[in-house]
C-alpha positions in Angstrom: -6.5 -17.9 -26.1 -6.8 -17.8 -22.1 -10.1 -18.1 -20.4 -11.4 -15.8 -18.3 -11.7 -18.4 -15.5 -7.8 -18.6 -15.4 -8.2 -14.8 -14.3 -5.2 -13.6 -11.9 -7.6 -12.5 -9.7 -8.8 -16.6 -9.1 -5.7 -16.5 -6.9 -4.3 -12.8 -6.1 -5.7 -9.6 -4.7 -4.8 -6.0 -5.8 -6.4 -3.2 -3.0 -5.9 0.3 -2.5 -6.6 1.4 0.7 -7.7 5.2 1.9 -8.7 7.3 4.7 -7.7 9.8 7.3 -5.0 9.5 9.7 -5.5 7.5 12.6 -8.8 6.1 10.8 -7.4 2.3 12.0 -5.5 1.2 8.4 -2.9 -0.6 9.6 -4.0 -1.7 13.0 -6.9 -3.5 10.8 -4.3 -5.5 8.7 -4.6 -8.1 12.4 -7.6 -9.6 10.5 -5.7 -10.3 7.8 -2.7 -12.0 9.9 -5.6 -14.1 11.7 -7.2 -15.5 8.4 -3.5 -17.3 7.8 -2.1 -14.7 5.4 1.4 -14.1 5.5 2.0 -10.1 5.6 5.1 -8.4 4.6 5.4 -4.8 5.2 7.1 -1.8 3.1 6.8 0.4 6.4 7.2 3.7 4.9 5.5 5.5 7.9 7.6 3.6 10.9 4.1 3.3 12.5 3.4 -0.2 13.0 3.0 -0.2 16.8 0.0 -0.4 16.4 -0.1 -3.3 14.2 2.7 -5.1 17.0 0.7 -4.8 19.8 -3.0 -6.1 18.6 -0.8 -9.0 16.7 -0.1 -9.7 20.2 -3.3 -9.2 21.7 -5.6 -11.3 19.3 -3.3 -14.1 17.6 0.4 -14.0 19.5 1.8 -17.2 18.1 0.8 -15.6 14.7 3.6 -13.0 15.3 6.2 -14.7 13.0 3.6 -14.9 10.1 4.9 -10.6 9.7 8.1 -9.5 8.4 8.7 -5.6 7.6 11.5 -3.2 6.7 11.5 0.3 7.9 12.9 2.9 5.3 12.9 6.4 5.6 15.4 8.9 5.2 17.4 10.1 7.9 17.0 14.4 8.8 19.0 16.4 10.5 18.7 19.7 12.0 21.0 22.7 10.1 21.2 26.4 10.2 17.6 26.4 8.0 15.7 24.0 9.3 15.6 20.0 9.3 16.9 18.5 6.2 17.9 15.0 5.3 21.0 13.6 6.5 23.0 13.2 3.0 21.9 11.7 -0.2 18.2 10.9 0.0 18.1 6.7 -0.2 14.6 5.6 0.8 13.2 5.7 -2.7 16.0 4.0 -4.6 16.1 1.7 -1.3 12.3 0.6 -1.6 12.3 -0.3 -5.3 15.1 -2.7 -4.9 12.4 -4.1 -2.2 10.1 -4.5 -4.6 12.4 -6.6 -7.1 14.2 -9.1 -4.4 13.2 -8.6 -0.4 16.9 -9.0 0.7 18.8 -6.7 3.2 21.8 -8.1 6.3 20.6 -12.1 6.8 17.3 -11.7 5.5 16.3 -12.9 2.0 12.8 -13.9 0.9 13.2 -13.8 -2.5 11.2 -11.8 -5.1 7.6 -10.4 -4.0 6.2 -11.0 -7.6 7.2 -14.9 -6.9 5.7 -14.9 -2.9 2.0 -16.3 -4.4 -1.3 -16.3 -3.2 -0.8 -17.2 0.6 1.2 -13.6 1.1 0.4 -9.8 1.1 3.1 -7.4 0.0 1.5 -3.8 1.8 3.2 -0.7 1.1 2.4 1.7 4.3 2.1 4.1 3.0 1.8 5.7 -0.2 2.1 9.1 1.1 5.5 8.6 2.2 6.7 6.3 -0.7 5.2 9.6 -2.8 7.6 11.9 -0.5 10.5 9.6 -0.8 10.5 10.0 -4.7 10.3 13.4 -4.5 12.8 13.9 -2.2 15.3 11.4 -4.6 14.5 13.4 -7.8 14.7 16.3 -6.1 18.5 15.5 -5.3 19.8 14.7 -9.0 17.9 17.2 -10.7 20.2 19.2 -12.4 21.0 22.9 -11.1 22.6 26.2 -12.3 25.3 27.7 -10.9 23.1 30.0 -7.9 21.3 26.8 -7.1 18.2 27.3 -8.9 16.4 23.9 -10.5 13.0 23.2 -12.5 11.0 22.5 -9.6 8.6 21.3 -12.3 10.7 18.9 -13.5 11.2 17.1 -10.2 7.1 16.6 -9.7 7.3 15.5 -13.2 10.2 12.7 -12.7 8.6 11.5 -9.5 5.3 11.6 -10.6 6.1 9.0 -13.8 8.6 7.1 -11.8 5.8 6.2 -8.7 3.2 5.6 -11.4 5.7 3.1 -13.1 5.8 1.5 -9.6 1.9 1.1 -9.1 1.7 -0.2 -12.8 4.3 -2.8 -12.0 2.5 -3.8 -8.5 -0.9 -4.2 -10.4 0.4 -6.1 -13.2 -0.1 -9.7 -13.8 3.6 -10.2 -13.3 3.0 -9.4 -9.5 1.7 -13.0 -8.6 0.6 -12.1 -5.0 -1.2 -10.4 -3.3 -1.2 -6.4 -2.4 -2.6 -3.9 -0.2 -1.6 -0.3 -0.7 -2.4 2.1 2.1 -3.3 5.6 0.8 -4.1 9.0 2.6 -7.1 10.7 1.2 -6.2 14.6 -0.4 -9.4 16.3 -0.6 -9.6 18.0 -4.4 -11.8 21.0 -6.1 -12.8 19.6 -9.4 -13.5 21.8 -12.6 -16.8 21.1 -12.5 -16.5 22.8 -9.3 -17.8 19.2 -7.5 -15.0 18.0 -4.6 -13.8 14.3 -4.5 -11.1 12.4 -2.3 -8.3 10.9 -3.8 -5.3 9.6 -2.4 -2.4 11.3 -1.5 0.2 11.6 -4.3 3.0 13.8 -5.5 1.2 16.7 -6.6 -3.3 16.3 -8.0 -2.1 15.3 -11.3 -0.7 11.6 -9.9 -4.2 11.8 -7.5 -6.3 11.8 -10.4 -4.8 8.8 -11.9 -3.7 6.4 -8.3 -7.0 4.8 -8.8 -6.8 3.5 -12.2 -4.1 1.0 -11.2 -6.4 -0.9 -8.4 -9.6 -3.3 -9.7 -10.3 -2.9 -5.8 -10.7 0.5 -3.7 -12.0 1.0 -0.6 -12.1 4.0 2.1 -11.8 4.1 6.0 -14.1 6.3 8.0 -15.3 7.3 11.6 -18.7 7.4 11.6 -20.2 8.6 14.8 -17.2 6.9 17.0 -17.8 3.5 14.7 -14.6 3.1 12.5 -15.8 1.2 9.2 -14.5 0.1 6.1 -16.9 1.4 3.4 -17.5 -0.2 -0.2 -19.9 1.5 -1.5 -19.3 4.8 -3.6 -20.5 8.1 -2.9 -20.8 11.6 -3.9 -17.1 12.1 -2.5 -15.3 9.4 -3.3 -15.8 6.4 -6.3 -14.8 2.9 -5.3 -14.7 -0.6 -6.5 -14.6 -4.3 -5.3 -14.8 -6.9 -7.9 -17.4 -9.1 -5.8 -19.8 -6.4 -5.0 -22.7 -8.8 -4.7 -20.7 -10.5 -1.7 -20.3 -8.1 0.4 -22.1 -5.6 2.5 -21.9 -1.7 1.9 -19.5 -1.3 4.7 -17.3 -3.9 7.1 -16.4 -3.3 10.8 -12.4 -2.4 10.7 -11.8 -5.8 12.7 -12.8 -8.2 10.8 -13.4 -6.3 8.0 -10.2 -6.9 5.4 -10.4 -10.7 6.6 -14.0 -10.4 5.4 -12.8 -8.8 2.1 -10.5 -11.4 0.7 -12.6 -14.1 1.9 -15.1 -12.9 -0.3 -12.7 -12.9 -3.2 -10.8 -16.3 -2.7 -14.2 -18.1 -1.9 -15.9 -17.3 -4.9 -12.9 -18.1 -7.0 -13.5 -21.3 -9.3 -12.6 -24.7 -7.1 -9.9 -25.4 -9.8 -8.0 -22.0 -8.9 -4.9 -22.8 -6.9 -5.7 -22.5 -3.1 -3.7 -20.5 -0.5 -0.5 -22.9 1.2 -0.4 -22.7 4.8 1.7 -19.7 5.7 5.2 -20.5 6.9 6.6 -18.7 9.7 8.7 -16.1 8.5 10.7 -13.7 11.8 9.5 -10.5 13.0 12.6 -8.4 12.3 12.9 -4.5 12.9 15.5 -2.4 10.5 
């Protein structure tokens, strides 16, 4: 029978990360890059400029310590508006991401073997969402005017991005990962209204949370970006070291912060973090 002091989390990390756009996300993931960590991005949003130019600000010879891939479907403009440009790939391109981290010369093996010195981040959510829509959308199977179970398609890519967070929170994902989540503002049947990240459709909302032992929100507060712990009436979130941290963290230093609570107070017999290896910078 395993102890509980061989816990996962002794040596690995599982976050979900919310809040509004342009609330700082991933421009605060350069705390993490300056603690040592290795980082390597499922850019789903093709917004890491940000991310580029404070990597070069604060910790330049860091740089090579970040790897990402870019996916997103391709659109084009037709006689009814943009669409996407063929067969919708992003979705069925990501997964294979997720299993082995191999495209052109690049090959870093499989995520769930990367270990505690690295953090797989998916930025963002909202777009991985969209990009299984989009997929299921495309196979779904249609009569002879067109017409498909629209129905059907949330359905399918509800289960199939569920299946995805179940497999990045499992023990079988020996590393570390950050999920970056927009926040979806929801009327509740009690008639109450909570934030809950962005998902395909409220039903897959409700349930995002489940999957993550840690969950924190981004906010502006009076011009002060912060990175609050602490639940309130609109939003209920976790960290499993609440009585090592403060209520809220300042965005630059504040994820650093985070998993330096975590990894401290692991048990001095839990494997420690290896000194990141420099890994290239590569845009796709």
């Amino acid at each position: 029978m395993p102890s509980l002091s061989a816990h996962q989390s002794n040596t690995n990390t599982k976050l979900l990360l919310l809040g509004d756009a342009k609330s700082g996300k991933t421009g605060s993931l350069v705390s993490l890059v300056k603690a040592g960590y290795k980082l390597r991005i499922l850019d789903m949003d093709n917004l890491l400029d940000i991310l580029k130019y404070k990597i070069l600000e604060e910790c330049p010879d860091l740089i090579d310590n970040v790897e990402f891939r870019t996916i997103r479907d391709k659109y084009k403009t037709g006689p009814t508006g943009s669409m996407i440009d063929g067969k919708p790939r992003a979705w069925v391109d990501a997964i294979k991401m997720l299993d082995a981290w191999k495209y052109d010369d690049t090959d870093l093996g499989r995520p769930a073997e990367w270990g505690g010195d690295t953090i797989l981040v998916i930025d963002s959510l909202s777009r991985l969402c969209d990009a299984a829509y989009d997929f299921h959308e495309s196979i779904i199977p249609r009569g002879k005017s067109g017409d498909y179970d629209g129905r059907a398609v949330y359905g399918n890519a509800q289960d199939d991005v569920e299946k995805v967070l179940a497999m990045l929170t499992s023990r079988g994902m020996a590393t570390n990962v950050i999920v970056i989540a927009h926040g979806n503002y929801m009327d509740l049947p009690d008639g109450t209204k909570k934030i809950f990240p962005q998902g395909v459709g409220q039903k897959l909302s409700l349930r995002i949370p489940q999957y993550f032992p840690n969950y924190v929100r981004y906010r502006n507060k009076n011009g002060k970006r912060t990175i609050q712990l602490e639940s309130d009436p609109m939003i209920d979130l976790a960290n499993t070291r609440p009585g090592f941290l403060n209520k809220e963290l300042d965005i630059s230093t504040g994820l650093a912060e985070f998993f330096g609570a975590l990894r401290d107070g692991a048990p001095k017999t839990a494997e420690s973090p290896a000194k990141p290896k420099s890994v290239t910078l590569i845009r796709k």
